[in-house]
C-alpha positions as a LaTeX table, in Angstrom:
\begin{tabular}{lrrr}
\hline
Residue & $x$ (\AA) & $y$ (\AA) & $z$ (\AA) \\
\hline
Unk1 & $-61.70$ & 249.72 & 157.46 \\
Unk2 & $-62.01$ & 248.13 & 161.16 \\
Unk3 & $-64.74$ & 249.45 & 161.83 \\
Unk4 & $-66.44$ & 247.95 & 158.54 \\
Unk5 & $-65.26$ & 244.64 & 159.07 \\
Unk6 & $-66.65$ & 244.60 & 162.86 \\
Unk7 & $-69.52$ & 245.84 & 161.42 \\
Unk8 & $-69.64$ & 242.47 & 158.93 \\
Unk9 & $-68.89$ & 240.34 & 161.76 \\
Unk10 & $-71.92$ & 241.69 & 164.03 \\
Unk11 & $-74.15$ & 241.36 & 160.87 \\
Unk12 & $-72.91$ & 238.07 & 160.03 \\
Unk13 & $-73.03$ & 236.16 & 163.37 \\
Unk14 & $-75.76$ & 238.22 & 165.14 \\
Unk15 & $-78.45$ & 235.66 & 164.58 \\
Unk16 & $-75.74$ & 233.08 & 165.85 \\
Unk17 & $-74.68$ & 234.78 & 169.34 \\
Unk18 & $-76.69$ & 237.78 & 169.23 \\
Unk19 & $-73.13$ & 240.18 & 168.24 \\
Unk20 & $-71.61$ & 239.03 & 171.18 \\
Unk21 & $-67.98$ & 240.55 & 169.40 \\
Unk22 & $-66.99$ & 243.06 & 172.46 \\
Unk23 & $-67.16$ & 242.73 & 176.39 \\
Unk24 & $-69.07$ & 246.35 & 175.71 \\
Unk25 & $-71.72$ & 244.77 & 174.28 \\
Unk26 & $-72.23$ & 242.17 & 176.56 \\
Unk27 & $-72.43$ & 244.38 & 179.11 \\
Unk28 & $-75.13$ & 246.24 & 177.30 \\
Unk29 & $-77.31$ & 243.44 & 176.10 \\
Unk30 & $-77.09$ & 242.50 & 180.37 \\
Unk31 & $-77.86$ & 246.07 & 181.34 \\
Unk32 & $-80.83$ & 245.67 & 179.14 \\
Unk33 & $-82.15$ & 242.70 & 180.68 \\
Unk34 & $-81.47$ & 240.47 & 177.27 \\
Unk35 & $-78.91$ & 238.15 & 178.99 \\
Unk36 & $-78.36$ & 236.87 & 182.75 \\
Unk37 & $-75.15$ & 237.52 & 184.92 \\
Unk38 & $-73.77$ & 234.61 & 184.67 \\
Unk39 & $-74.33$ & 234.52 & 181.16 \\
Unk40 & $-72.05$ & 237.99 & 180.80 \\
Unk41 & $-69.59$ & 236.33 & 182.69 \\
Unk42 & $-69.14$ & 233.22 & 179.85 \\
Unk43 & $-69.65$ & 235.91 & 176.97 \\
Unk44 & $-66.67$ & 238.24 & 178.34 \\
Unk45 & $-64.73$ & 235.17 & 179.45 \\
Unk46 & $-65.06$ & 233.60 & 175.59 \\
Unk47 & $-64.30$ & 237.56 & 174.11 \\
Unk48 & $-61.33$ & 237.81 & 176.31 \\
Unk49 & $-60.21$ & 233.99 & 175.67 \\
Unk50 & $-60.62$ & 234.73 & 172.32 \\
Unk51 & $-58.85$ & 238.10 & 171.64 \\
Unk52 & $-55.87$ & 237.00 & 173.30 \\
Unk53 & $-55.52$ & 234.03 & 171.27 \\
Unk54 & $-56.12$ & 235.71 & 168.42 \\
Unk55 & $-53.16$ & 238.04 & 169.17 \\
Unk56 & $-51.23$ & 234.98 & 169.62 \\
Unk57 & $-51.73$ & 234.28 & 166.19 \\
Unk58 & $-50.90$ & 237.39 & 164.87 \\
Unk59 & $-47.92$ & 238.11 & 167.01 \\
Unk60 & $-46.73$ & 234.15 & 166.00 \\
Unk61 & $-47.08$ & 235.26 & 162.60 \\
Unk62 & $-45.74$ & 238.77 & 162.75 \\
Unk63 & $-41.84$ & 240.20 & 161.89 \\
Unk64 & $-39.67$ & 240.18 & 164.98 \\
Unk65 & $-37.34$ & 241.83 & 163.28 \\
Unk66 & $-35.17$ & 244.82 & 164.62 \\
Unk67 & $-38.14$ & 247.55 & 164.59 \\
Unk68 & $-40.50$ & 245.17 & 165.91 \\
Unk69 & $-41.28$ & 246.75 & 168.62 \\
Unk70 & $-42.01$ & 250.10 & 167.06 \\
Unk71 & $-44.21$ & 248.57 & 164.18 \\
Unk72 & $-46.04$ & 246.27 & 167.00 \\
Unk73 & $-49.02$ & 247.96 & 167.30 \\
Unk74 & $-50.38$ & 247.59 & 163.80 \\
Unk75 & $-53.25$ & 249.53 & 162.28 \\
Unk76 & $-54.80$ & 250.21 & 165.53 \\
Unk77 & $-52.46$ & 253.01 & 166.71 \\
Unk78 & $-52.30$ & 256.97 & 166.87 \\
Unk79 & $-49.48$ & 258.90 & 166.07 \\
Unk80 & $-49.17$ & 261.59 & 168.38 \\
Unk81 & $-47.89$ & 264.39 & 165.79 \\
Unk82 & $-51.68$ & 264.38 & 164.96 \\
Unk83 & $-53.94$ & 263.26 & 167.51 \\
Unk84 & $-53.54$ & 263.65 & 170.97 \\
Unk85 & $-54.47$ & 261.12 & 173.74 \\
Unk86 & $-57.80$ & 262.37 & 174.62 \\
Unk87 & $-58.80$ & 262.61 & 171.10 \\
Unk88 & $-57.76$ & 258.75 & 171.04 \\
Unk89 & $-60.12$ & 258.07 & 173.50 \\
Unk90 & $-63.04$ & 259.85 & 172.53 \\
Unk91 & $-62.81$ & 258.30 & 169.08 \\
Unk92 & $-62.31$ & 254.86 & 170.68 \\
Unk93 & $-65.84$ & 255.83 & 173.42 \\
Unk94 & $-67.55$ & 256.75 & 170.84 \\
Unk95 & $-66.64$ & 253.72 & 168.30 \\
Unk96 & $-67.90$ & 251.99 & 171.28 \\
Unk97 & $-70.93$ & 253.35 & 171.36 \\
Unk98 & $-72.18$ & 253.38 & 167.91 \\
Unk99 & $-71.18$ & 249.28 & 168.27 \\
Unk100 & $-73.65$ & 249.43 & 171.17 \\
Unk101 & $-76.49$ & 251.21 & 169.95 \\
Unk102 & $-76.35$ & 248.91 & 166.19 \\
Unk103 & $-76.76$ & 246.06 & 168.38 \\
Unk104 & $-78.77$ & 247.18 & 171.03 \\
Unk105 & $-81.42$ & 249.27 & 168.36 \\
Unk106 & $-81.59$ & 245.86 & 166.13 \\
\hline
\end{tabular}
């Protein structure tokens, strides 16, 4: 379901910024001569800016209960019973990727 919505995001605002929605794809669109430097720089500053407000929210608007800190990490965890770190990561390199490529092939 995350990846869907980042999916609707990228299709919804390309035209507007181009799916400027992950420092990864900045990077990309400035390896492949589509952006300057210095424009990278303002895109990942903005992306950064931007996520950690946006975990301000959510964490302002979250349960601080008790077992907050064990139910802090949301949807976007692993449990290690059945995936192990390096399984983590290729899923997350390769989510990654497939974000790159949809922008970078459009």
């Amino acid at each position: 379901a995350f990846g869907i919505g980042i999916g609707g995001i990228v299709h919804i605002l390309a035209d507007a910024s181009g799916g400027h929605v992950n420092p990864a794809v900045s990077f990309a669109l400035f390896l492949d001569k589509r952006i300057s430097f210095v424009g990278m720089i303002f895109y990942m500053i903005a992306q950064f800016a931007g996520g950690f407000a946006g975990a301000g929210v959510l964490y302002g608007l979250g349960n601080h209960g008790d077992d907050a800190l064990e139910n802090i990490s949301g949807g976007n965890s692993y449990n290690p019973e059945f995936l192990n770190w390096g399984q983590a990561f290729f899923f997350e390199v390769f989510g990654t990727m497939f974000l790159v490529l949809t922008i970078l092939l459009r």
